[in-house]
C-alpha positions in Angstrom: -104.8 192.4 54.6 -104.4 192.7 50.7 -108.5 194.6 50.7 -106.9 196.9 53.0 -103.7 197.5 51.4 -106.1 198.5 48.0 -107.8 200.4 50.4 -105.6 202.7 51.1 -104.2 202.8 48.1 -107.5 204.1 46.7 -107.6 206.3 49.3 -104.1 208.0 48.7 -105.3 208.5 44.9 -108.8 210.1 45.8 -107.1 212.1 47.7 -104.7 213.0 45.4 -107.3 213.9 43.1 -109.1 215.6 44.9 -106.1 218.6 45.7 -107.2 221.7 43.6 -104.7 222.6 41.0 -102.9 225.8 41.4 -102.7 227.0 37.8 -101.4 230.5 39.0 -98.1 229.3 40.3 -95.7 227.1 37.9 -92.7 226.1 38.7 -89.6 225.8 35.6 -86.7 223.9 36.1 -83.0 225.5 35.5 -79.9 223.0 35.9 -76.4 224.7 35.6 -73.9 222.4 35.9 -71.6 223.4 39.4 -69.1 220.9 40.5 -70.9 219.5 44.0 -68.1 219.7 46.8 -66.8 217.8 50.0 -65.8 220.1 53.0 -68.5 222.6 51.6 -72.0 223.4 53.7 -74.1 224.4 50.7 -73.8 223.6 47.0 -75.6 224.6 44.6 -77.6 221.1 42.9 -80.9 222.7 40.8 -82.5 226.2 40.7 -86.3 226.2 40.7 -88.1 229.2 38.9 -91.3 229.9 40.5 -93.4 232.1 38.8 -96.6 233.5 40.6 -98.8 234.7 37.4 -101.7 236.4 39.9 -100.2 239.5 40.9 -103.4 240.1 43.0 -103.5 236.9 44.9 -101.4 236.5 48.3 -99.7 233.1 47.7 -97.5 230.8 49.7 -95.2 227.8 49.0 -96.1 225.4 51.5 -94.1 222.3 50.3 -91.9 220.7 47.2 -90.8 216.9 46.8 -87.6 216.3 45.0 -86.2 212.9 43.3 -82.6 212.3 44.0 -82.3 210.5 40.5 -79.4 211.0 39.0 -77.5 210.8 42.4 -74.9 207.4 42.2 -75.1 206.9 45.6 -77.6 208.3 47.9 -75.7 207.7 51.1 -73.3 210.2 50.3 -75.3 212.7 51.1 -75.2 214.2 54.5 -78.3 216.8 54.5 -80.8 218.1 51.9 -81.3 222.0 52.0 -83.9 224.2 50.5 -83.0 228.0 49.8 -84.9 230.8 48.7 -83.0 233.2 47.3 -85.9 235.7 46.2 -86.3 237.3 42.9 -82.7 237.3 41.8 -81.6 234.6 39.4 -78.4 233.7 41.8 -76.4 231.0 43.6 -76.4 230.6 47.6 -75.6 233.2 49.8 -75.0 234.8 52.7 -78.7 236.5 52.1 -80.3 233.4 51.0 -83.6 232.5 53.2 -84.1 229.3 54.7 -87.1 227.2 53.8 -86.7 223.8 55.0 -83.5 221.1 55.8 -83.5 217.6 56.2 -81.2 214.9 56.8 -83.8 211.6 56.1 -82.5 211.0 52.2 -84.1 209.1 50.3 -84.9 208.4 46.1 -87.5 211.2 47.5 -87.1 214.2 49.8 -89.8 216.6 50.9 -89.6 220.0 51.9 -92.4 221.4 54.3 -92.7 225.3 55.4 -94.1 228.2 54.1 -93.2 232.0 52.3 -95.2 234.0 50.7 -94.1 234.2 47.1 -93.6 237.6 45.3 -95.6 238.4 42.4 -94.0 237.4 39.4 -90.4 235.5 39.3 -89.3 233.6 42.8 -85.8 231.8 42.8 -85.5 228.4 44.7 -82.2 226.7 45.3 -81.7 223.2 46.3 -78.3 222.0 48.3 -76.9 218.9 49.4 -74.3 218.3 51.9 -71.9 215.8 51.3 -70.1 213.6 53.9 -67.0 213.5 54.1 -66.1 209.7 53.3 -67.9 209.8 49.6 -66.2 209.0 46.7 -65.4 211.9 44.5 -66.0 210.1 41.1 -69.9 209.9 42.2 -72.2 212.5 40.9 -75.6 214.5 42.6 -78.8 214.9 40.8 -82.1 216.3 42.1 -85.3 217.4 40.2 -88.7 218.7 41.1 -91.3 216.1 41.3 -94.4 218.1 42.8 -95.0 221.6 44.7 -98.1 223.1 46.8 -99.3 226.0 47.7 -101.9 227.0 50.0 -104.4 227.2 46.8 -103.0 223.8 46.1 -101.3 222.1 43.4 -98.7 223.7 41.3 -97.4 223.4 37.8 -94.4 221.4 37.5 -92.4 221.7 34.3 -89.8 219.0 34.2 -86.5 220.5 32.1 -86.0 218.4 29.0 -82.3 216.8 29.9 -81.4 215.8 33.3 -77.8 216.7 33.9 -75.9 214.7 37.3 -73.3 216.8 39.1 -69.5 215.9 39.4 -68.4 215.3 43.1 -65.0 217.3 43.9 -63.2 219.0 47.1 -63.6 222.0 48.5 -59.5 222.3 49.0 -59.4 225.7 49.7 -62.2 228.2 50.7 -62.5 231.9 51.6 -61.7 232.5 55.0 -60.2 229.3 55.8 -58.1 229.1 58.9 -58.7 233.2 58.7 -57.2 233.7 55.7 -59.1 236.1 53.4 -58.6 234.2 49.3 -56.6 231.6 47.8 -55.6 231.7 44.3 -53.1 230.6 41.9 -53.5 226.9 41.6 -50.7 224.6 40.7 -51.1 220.5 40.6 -49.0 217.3 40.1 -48.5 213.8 41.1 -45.2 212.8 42.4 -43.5 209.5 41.8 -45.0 207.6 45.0 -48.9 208.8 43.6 -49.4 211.8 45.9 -51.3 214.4 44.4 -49.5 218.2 45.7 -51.5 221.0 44.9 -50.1 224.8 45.3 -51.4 228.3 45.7 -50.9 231.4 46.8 -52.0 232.0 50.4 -53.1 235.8 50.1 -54.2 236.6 54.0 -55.6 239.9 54.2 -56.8 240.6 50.7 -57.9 239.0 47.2 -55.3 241.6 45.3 -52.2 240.4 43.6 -48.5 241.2 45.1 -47.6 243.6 46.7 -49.1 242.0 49.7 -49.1 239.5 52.5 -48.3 236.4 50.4 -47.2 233.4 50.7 -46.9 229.6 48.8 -49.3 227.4 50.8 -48.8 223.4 49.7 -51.3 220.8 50.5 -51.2 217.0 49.6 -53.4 213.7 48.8 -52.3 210.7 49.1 -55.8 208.9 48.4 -56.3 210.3 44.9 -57.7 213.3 46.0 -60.5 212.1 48.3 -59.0 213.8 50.9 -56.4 216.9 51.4 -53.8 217.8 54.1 -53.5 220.7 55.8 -51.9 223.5 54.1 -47.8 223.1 54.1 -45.9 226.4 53.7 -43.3 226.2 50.5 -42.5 230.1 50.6 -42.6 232.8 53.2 -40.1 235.3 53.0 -41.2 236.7 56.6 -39.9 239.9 57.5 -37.0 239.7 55.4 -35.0 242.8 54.9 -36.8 244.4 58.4 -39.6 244.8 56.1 -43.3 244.0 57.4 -44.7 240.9 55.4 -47.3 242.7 53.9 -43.5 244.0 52.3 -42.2 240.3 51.2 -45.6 239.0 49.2 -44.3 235.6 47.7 -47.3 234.4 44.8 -47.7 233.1 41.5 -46.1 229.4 41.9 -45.3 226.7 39.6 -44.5 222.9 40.1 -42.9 220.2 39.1 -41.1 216.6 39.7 -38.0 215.6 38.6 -39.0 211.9 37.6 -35.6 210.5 37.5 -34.3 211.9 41.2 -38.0 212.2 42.7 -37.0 215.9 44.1 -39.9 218.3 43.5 -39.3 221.6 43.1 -41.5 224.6 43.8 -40.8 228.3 42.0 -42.5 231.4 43.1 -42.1 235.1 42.8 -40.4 237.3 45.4 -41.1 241.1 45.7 -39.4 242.9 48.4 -41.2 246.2 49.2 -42.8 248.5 46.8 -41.2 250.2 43.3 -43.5 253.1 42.4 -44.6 253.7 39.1 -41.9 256.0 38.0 -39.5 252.8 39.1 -37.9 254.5 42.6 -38.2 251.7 45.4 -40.1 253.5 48.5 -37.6 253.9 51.4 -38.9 254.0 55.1 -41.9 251.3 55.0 -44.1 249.9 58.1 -46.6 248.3 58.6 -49.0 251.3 58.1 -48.0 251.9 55.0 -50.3 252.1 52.1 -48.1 252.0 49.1 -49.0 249.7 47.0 -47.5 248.7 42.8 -47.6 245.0 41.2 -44.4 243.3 38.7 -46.8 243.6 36.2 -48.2 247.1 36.9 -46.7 250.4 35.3 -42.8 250.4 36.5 -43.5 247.8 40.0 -40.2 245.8 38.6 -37.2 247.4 36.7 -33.7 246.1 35.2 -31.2 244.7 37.3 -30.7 242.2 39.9 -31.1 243.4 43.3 -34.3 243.2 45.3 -34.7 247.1 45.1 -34.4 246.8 41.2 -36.7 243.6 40.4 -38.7 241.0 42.0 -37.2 238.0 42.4 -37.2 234.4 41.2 -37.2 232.0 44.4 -36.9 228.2 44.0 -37.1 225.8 47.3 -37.6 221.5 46.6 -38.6 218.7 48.7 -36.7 215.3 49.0 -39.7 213.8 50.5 -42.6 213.6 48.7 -43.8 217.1 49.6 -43.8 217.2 53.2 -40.7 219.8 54.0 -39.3 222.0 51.9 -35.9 223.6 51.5 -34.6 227.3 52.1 -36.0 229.0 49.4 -32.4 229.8 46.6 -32.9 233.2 44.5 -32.1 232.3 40.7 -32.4 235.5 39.5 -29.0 236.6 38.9 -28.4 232.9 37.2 -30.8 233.4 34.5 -32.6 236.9 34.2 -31.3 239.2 31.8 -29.8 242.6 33.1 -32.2 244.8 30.8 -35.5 242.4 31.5 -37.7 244.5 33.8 -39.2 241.2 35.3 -38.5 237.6 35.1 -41.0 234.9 36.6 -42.4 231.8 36.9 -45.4 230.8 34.8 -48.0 229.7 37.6 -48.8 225.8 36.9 -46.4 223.1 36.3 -43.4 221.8 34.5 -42.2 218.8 33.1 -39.5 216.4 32.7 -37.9 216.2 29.2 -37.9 212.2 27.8 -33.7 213.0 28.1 -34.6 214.3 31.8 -33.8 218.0 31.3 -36.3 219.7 33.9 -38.7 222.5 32.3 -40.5 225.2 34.1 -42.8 227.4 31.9 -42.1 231.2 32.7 -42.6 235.1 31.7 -41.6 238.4 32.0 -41.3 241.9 30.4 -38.5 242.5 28.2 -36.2 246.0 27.8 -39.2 247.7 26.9 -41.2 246.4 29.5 -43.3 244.3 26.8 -44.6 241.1 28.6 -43.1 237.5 26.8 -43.7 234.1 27.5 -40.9 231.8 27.2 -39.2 228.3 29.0 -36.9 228.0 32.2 -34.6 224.6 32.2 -32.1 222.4 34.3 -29.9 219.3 32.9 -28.4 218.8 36.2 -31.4 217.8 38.4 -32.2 221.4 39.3 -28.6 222.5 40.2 -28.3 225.3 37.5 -30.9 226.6 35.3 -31.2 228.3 32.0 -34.1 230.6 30.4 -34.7 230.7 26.5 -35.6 233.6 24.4 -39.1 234.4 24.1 -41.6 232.4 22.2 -43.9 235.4 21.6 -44.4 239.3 22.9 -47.4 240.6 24.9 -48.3 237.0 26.2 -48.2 235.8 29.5 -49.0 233.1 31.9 -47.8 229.8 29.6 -47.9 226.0 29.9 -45.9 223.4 28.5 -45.4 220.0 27.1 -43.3 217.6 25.2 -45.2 216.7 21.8 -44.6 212.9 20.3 -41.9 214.1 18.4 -39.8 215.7 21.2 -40.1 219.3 20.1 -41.8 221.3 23.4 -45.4 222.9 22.3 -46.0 226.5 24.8 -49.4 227.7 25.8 -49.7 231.0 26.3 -52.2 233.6 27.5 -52.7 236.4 24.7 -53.2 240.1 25.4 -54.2 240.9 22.6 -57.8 238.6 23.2 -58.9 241.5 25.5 -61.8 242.6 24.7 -61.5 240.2 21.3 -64.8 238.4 20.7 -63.8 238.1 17.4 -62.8 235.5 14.9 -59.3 235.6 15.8 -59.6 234.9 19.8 -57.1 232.7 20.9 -54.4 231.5 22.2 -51.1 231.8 21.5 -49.2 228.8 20.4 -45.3 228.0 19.9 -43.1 225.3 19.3 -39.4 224.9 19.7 -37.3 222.1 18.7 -34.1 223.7 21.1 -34.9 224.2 24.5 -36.6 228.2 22.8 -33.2 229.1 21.0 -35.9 229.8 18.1 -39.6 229.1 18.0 -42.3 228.6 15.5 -45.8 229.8 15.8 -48.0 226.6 15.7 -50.9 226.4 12.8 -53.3 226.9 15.9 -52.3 230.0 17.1 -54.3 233.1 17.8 -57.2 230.9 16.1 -58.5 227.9 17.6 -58.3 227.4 21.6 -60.5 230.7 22.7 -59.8 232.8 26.1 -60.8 235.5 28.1 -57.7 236.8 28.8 -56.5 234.0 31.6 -54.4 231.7 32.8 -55.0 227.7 31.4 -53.1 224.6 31.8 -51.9 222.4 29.2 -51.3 219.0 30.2 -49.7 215.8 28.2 -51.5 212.1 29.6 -49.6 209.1 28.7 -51.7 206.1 29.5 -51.3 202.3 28.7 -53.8 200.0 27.5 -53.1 196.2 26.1 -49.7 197.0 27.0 -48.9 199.9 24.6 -48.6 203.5 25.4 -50.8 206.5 23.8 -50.7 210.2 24.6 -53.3 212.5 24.1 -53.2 216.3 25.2 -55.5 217.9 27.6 -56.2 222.0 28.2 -58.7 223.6 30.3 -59.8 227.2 31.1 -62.7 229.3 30.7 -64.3 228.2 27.2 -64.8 232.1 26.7 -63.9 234.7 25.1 -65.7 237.3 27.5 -65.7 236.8 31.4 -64.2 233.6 33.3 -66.9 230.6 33.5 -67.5 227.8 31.9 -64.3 225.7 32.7 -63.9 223.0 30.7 -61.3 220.4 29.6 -60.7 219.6 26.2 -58.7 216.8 24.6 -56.6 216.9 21.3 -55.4 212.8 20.0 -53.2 214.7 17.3 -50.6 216.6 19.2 -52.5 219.8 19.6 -53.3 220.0 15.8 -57.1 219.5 16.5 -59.4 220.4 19.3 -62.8 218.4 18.5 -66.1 220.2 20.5 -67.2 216.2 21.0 -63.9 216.0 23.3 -64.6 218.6 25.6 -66.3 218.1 28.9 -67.7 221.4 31.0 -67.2 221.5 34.7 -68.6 224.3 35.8 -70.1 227.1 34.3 -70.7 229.7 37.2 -68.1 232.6 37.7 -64.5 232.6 39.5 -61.1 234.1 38.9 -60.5 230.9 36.3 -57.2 229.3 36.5 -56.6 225.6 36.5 -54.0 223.2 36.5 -53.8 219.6 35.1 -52.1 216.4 36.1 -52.3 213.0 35.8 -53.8 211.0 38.7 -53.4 207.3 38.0 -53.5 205.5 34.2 -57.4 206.0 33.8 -57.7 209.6 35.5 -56.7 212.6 35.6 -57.2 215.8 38.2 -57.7 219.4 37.8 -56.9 222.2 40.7 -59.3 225.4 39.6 -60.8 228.9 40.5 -64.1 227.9 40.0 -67.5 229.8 41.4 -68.0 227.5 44.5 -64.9 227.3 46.3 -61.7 229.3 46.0 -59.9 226.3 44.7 -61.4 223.1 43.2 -60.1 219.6 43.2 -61.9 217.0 40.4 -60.7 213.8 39.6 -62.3 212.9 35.7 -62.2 209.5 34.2 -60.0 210.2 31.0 -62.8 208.5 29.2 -65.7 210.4 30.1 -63.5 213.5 28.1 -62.8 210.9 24.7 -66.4 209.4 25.4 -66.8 206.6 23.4 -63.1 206.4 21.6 -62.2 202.9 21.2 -58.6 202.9 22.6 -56.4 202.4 18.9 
């Protein structure tokens, strides 16, 4: 028995020998880092570059074996899929070619068929599918251990540093249950551990408001393993005898009041269509094509009535996110007459150490300049009041309460676009009054970079040995041109510092690039984004994989 076994064994490497080497055809490892998704067919695990040198020699690929290493645990994954996706260096699509699928995983996985390769540069993609019980703090990795032709052996070049893939959820994806894009995420954990995530529900079309929009909700109660279906939180219907294409709803913010345990959702309201000169459009059906945004020429005006302004809707839940209320209009409570628009900030808010309830929020101001500024209740969300703004021509904005209980705002910057310069970046304020007054932060316009996009700003307070630490967490596309590369970075001095060694990139392919963060349990934290493989991305990231090697102080 043990002569045979050598046997063979001899055999197998005389054989393997003996296979010609194909020095024409080599084959070059790319790895982008993509998160790799539940309730997703196809995602995107390592790009192989095939590069046929012979222009004048008809070749074909005839099979590639791949190593799973890197991958935690191999029976998460469902099926093993190899694309071709031609001479184009691109992800998986819809004109991808099919070379092979298998669903026998192993530490090795071998792809049999054959395509004639085009002279020159040839893209391959490999996929996995996950199932739909793995655990999303596992990771995926895949690399190229051999590849024939039909002139035999070709040249395998191994990239230097092999990078495992983050596991996440698909939550939402284009076209899912017929709707054509989500966008706008929102994210927080409730006082029972139930991660509620929020976004706009836009049905027929990717554009902003005006349009058929409403606030979809959709919950986790395992950490974000798994997600509910999607709960509606807004839908103004045909309010008004206006078509709903007429009563768009969109841009939503969150938060939890941590004393009552009410959670309260705010959104934006537009009710038909104010042209650019400002005149609201009488006589509108649903073949009508008009079309203006709040934030577009003259789409929202002074005043208060819903032919004037678009309107700032709030509606809670008493029950841990499963109903919501009749959505009340707060706009006459808090907007100012001469403000052309007053909105929410899409993200979340907080609640204050003294329990005062803080939703970050925008708008344009008598001149129709855009402003950033903070929305509050100290009554558990009965009445609200907004502050003056922390800073013209800014945006979007995200808040927290610093160490010292002063309130640090986050806000998008205008004036970054088309700014690749020294000066990219975000504006930062800090207010010591609820944003009676505000003082630019040292970091301002100068340190966090953007392109021009919504981020998230995010306060952890974690235990360890029985003491409580903080440290602040931001994410957005680490850009200053175009929307990739999300990433989270970590500050351990109140926003002062943003070290490059406590930043962790999640994905670096293109999307529309908002995010939202929020704590998950002591150890974790989860982030809702626009990222390039699903319309919105859950991930749940050990806080220390961000602060590495940090010995907890």
């Amino acid at each position: 028995m043990k002569s045979l076994l050598i046997s063979l064994i001899t055999g197998v490497l005389f054989f393997s020998s003996c296979i010609e080497e194909d020095t024409n055809t080599q084959i070059v490892h790319i790895q982008p880092v993509y998160p790799v998704l539940k309730s997703k067919d196809y995602n995107n695990i390592l790009q192989l570059q095939v590069i046929l040198n012979d222009t004048l020699k008809i070749t074909n690929i005839r099979k590639l074996v791949f190593s799973t290493g890197g991958t935690t645990n191999i029976a998460d994954i469902e099926s093993a899929t190899l694309f071709y996706t031609g001479d184009k260096d691109e992800l998986i699509n819809e004109k991808s070619v099919l070379f092979s699928v298998t669903s026998e995983i192993s530490s090795v996985i071998t792809f049999e068929g054959s395509l004639r390769l085009k002279p020159g540069k040839n893209y391959f993609m490999l996929s996995y599918r996950l199932k739909d019980d793995a655990d999303i703090l596992h990771h995926a990795g895949g690399s190229c251990l051999r590849a024939f032709t039909d002139h035999g052996e070709a040249v395998v070049r191994q990239s230097p540093g092999h990078k495992a893939l983050r596991f996440g959820v698909a939550v939402r994806k284009h076209n899912d249950d017929g709707v054509d894009t989500y966008r706008i995420p929102g994210l927080i954990v409730t006082n029972r551990g139930t991660l509620i995530s929020v976004y706009d529900i836009r049905r027929d079309s990717r554009r902003d408001l005006q349009g058929n929009i409403d606030i979809g909700i959709s919950r986790s109660t395992d950490g974000g393993n798994t997600w509910g279906p999607t709960i509606t939180g807004l839908d103004m219907g045909e309010w008004g005898g206006l078509p709903q294409k007429f009563n768009g709803v969109s841009d939503a913010c969150l938060l939890v009041d941590r004393n009552s345990g009410n959670i309260f959702v705010a959104g934006l309201w537009m009710h038909g269509v104010i042209d650019d000169n400002g005149k609201w459009i009488e006589n509108l059906t649903d073949t009508s094509t008009a079309w203006n945004h709040q934030w577009r020429t003259r789409g929202s005006q002074p005043g208060f009535d819903v032919r004037q302004t678009s309107q700032f809707l709030i509606a809670k839940s008493s029950d841990d996110g499963l109903t919501w209320s009749e959505p009340v209009n707060l706009t006459r409570m808090c907007k100012k007459a001469d403000w052309w628009l007053w909105a929410p900030a899409p993200g979340n808010g907080i609640t204050l150490e003294d329990g005062t309830l803080v939703f970050p929020t925008q708008g344009r101001d008598k001149t129709g300049e855009p402003f950033s500024n903070i929305t509050y209740s100290s009554d558990g969300g009965v009445t609200w009041k907004t502050s003056a703004p922390a800073y013209t021509n800014t945006t979007e904005c995200a808040v927290v309460q610093l160490d010292d209980g002063s309130l640090m705002l986050n806000m998008r910057n205008n004036r970054n676009r088309n700014n690749e310069g020294p000066d990219n970046g975000r504006a930062v304020a800090v207010t010591e009054n609820l944003g009676k007054t505000w003082t630019m932060h040292p970091t301002s316009e100068n340190t966090l970079i953007e392109p021009v996009c919504m981020a998230s700003l995010y306060k952890h307070t974690y235990k360890y040995n029985d003491k409580s630490r903080s440290v602040l967490f931001f994410s957005n596309p680490s850009t200053k041109s175009g929307r990739h590369h999300i990433t989270i970075k970590a500050s351990l001095d109140n926003g002062n510092t943003w070290p490059e060694k406590y930043q962790l990139l999640l994905d670096e392919g293109r999307g529309n690039g908002y995010s939202c963060l929020t704590g998950v349990d002591n150890d974790h934290i989860g982030i809702l984004y626009e990222g390039s493989q699903a319309d919105l991305v859950f991930q749940k990231i050990p806080i220390m994989d961000i602060l590495k090697d940090l010995i907890y102080l």
